[in-house]
N, C-alpha and C positions, 0 to 999 in steps of 0.2 A: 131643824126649824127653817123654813123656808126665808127668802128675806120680806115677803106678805105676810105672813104670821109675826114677824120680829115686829113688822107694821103697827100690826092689829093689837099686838101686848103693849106694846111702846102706847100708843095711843091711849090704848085702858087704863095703863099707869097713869100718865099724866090727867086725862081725867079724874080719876081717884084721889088721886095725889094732890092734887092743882088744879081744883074744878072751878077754879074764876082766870086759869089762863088760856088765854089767845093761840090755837097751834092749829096747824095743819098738815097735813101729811098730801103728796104728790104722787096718787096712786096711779094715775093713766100714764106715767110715761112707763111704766113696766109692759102695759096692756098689749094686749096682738089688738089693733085695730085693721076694720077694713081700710080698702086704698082709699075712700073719696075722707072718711073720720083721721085718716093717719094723716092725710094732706093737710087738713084743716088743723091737725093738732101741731104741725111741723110748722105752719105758718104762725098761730099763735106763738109758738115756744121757739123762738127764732135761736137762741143762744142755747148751746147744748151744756150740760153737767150741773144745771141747777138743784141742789142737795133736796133729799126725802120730807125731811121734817123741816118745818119751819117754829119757832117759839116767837111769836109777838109782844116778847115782857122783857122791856130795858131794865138790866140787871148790873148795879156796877158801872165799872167801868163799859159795858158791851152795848150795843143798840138791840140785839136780838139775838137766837139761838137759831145755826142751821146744821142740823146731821145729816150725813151721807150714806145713809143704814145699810149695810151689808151684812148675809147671814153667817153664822159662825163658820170658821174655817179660812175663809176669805183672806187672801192675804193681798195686803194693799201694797206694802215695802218688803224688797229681798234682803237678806242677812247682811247684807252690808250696811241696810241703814237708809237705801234710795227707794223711791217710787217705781214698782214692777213698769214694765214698759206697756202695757194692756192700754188701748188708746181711750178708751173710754173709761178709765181710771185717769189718766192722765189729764182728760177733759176736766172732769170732775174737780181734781187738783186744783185746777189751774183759778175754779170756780170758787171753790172753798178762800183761794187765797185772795182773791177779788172781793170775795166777802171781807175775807179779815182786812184786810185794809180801808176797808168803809168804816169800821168798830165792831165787827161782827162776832161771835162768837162761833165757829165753822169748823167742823172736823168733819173723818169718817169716822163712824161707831161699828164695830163687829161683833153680831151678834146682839144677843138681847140686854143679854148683863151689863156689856160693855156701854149700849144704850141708855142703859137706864140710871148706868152709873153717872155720865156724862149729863144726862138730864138733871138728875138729883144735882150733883156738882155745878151746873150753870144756875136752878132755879135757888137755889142753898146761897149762892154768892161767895161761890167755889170753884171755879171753872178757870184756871191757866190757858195761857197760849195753847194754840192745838199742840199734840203727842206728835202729828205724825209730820213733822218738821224738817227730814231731810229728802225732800223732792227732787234735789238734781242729778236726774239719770241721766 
């Protein structure tokens, strides 16, 4: 499953699931744009690794819900426990953690399941500290 598809089911869920909640998902920064629409979307989006999903429903202790959707397989952390070196993973990170320090709720999710789990566990009022917590490569 592609990480567009993970998109498209994550979405459905929550719909389904949660049809009076606030979400959105950030489908253009995947997109191949032309040069003069790429230009224009790099000026709007000036700060890079802002996460996929966004959830608009103060849950908890949290202000909101941001996942960083990646498709199964994806490996975010090597066996030691730390954040791959991949730089735009590491953008990402750095975003996620930005978030949680504002009161966010912010991780990456891999895959669908793991998506959906995450979603269920933040909307439930069930969502811990993010999983992937040992960042310094």
């Amino acid at each position: 499953m592609t990480e567009e598809e993970v998109q498209i089911k994550l979405s459905q869920h929550i719909a389904i699931r949660y049809p009076k909640a606030l979400f959105h998902n950030d489908f253009g920064s995947g997109v191949k744009l032309g040069w003069t629409r790429a230009k224009r979307q790099k000026a709007m989006n000036i700060r890079r690794g802002f996460p996929d999903l966004q959830i608009c429903e103060p849950i908890g202790k949290w202000n909101g819900c941001f996942l960083e959707l990646k498709k199964d397989g994806v490996r975010i952390v090597k066996k030691d426990g730390k954040l791959v070196k991949d730089e735009h993973v590491q953008e990402q990170a750095e975003f996620i953690e930005k978030l949680r320090e504002r009161g966010y709720y912010a991780d990456f999710a891999i895959g669908l399941k793991d998506s959906i789990r995450k979603v269920d566990d933040y909307m439930n009022g069930r969502a811990k500290d993010g999983e992937w917590t040992s960042w310094n490569s």
